[in-house]
C-alpha positions as CSV (number, residue, x, y, z in Angstrom):
1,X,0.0,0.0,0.0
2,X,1.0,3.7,0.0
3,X,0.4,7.2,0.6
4,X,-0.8,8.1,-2.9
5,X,-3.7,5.6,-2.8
6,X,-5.5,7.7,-0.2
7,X,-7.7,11.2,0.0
8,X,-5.1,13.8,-0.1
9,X,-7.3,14.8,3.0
10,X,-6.6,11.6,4.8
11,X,-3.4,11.4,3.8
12,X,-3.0,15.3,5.6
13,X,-4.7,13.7,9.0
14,X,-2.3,10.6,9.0
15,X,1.2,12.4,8.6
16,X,-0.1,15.1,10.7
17,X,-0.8,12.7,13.8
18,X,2.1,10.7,13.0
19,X,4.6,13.7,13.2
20,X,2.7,15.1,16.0
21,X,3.9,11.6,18.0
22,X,7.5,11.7,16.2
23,X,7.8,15.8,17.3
24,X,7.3,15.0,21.0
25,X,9.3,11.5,21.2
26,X,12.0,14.2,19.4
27,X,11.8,16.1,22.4
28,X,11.6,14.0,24.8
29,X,14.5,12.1,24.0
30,X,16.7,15.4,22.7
31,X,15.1,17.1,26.7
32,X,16.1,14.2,29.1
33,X,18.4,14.7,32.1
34,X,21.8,14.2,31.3
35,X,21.3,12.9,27.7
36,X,23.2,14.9,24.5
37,X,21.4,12.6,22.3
38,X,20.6,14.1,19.0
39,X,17.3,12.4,16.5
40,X,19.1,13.0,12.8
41,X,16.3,13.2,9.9
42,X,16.9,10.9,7.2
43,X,15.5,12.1,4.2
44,X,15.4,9.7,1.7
45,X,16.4,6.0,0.7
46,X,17.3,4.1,-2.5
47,X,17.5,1.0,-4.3
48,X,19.9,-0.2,-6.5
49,X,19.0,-2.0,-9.8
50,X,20.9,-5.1,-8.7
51,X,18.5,-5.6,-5.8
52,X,16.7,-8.5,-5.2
53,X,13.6,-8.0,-4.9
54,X,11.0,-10.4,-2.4
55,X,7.2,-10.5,-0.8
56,X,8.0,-9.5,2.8
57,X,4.4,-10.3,3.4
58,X,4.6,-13.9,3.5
59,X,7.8,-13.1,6.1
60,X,7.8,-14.9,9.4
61,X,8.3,-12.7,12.3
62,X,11.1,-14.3,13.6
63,X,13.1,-14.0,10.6
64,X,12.1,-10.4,10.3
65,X,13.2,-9.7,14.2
66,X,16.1,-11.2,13.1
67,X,17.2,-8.7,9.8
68,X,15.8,-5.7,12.1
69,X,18.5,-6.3,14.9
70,X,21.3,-5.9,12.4
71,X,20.0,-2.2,11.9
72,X,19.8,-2.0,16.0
73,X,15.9,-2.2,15.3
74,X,14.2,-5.3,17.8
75,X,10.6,-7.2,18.4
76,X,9.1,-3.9,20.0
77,X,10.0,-2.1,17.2
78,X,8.9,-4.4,14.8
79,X,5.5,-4.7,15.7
80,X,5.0,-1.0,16.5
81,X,5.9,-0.2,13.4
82,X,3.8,-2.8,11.6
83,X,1.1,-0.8,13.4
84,X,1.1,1.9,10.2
85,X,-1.5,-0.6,9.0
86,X,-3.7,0.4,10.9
87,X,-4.3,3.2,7.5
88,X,-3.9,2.5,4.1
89,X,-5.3,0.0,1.2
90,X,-4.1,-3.8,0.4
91,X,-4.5,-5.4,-3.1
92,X,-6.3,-8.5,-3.4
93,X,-2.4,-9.9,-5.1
94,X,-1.3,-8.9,-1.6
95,X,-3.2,-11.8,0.4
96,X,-4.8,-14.0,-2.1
97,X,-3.1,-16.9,-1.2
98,X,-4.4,-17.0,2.1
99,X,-8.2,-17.5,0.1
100,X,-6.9,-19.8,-2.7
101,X,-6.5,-22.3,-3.4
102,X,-7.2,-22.7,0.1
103,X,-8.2,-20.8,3.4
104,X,-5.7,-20.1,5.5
105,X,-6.4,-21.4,8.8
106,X,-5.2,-18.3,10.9
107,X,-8.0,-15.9,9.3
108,X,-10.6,-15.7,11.2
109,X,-13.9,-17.4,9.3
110,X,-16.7,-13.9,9.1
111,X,-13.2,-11.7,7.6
112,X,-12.2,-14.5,5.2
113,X,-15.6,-14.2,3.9
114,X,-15.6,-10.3,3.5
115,X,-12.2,-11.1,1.8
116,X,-14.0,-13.5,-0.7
117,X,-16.4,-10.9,-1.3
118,X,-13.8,-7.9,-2.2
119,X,-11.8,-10.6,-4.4
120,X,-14.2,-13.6,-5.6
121,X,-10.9,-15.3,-7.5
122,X,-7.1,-15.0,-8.2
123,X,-6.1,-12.3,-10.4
124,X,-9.2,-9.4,-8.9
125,X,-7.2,-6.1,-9.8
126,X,-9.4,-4.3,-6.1
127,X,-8.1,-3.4,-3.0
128,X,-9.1,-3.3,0.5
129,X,-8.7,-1.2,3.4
130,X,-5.3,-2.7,5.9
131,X,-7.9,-2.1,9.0
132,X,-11.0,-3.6,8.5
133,X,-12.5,-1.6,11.9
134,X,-11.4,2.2,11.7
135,X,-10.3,2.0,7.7
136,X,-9.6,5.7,7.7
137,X,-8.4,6.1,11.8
138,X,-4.7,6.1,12.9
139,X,-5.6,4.1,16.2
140,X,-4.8,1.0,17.5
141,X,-7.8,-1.0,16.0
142,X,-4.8,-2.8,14.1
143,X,-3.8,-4.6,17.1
144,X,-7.3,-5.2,17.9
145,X,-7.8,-7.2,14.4
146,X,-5.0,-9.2,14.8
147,X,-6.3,-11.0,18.3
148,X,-9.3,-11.6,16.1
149,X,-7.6,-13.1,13.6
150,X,-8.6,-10.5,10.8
151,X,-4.9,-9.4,9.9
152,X,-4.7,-8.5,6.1
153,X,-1.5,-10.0,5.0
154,X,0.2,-13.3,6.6
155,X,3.1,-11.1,8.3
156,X,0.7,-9.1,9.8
157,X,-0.9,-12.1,11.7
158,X,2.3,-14.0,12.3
159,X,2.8,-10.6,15.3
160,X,-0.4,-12.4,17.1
161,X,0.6,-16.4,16.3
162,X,4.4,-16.1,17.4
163,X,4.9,-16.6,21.0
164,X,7.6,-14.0,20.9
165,X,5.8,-10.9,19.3
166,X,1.8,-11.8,21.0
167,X,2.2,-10.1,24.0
168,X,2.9,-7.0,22.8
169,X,0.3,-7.4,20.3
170,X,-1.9,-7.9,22.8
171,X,-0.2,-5.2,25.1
172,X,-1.0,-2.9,21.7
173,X,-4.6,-3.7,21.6
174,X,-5.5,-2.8,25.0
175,X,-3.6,0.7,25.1
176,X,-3.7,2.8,22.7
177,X,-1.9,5.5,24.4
178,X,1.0,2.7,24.7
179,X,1.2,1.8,21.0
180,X,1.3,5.8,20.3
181,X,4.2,5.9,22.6
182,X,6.2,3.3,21.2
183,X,5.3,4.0,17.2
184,X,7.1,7.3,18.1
185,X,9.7,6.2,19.3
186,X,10.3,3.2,17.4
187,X,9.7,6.0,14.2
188,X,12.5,8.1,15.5
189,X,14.8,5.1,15.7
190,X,14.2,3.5,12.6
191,X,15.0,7.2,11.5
192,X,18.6,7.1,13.0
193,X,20.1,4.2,10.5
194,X,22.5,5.0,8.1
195,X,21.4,9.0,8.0
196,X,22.0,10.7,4.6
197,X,22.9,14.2,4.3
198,X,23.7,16.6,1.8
199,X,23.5,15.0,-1.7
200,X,23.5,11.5,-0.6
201,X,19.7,11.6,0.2
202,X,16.4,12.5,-2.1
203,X,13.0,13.0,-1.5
204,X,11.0,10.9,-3.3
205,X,8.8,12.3,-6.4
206,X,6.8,9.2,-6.1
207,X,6.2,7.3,-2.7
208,X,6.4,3.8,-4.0
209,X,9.2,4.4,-6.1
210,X,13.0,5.4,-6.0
211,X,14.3,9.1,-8.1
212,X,16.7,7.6,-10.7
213,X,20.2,6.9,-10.0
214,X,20.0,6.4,-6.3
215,X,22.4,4.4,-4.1
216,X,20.7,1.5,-2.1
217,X,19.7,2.2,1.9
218,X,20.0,-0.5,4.6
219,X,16.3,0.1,5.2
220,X,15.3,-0.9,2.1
221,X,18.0,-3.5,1.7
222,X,15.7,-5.1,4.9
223,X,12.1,-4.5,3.3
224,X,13.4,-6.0,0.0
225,X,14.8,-9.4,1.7
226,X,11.9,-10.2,3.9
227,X,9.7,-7.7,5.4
228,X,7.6,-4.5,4.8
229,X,5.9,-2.5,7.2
């Protein structure tokens, strides 16, 4: 999914609430006692043409965990960040294969039928909203759906079904003050890796898409071997 899919007014409440969280995390970290910590802005990220590129959908979370802590990124982080679906749209190509050519056992029977509905057979060019709650809501209705069983895409549910990621899940779904807290953070840290400056960076023209001749980024280096967020 991306940005461009949405409302341009939608799109406006979403980065608004999300920088609003980033700006005070910023803050708080730059403010505490005895810390000279600084939060670099990393403006833009890459990708070679040599890049292999892979579904991080159908990644476990274990493996993913894994590839995160070699950018000092952990489990926490992981599925705070994987809470951005809580907004945005999924193509039926995106989770088909958990409908055909058989259900997937993990999706909760009632969803899986509202699935079918949106995408009747393999190869339906629709989409469907990430967060089948609060579609067009930055909240933490994402975490709720997963301990229902209604996550969108396989790595989305594999949070709830691994015994190493469900509590926090589950810690996500009952606070949404907490999952604010952490997405912050966890935003401002993922924002630390490998900062560009000067020339080395670029601000995308197109969110789903790299500006030509661009170097590759660590971050998308990650995404492109077995996750997305």
């Amino acid at each position: 999914y991306c940005l461009h899919c949405l409302p341009a007014s939608l799109v406006c409440r979403l980065l608004n609430c999300i920088f609003a969280c980033i700006a005070v995390r910023r803050s708080q970290l730059q403010g505490a006692a005895g810390s000279a910590r600084q939060c670099e802005l990393r403006d833009a990220r890459g990708r070679p043409e040599r890049a292999p590129a892979a579904d991080g959908r159908r990644a476990g979370a274990s493996r993913r965990a894994v590839l995160l802590s070699k950018i000092n990124l952990d489990a926490t982080d992981l599925v705070a960040l994987s809470g951005g679906h809580t907004i945005g749209l999924g193509h039926c190509a995106s989770f088909e294969s958990r409908l055909f050519p058989r259900q997937d056992p993990t999706l909760n029977a009632t969803f899986a039928g509202h699935l079918r509905r949106t995408c009747p057979a393999k190869g339906t060019d629709r989409r469907t909203p990430l967060d089948v709650r609060t579609p067009d809501a930055f909240d933490n209705k994402y975490y709720v759906n997963l301990v229902n069983r209604e996550g969108l895409f396989t790595s989305d549910q594999d949070l709830f079904s691994n015994p190493g990621t469900r509590p926090l899940v589950e810690k996500f779904a009952r606070s949404q003050r907490d999952f604010f807290d952490q997405f912050a953070f966890s935003v401002v840290k993922m924002g630390q890796i490998k900062v560009l400056t000067g020339a080395q960076g670029q601000i995308r023209r197109n969110c789903s898409a790299r500006n030509a001749g661009m170097t590759w980024s660590v971050v998308d280096e990650a995404a492109q071997q077995s996750f997305v967020f």
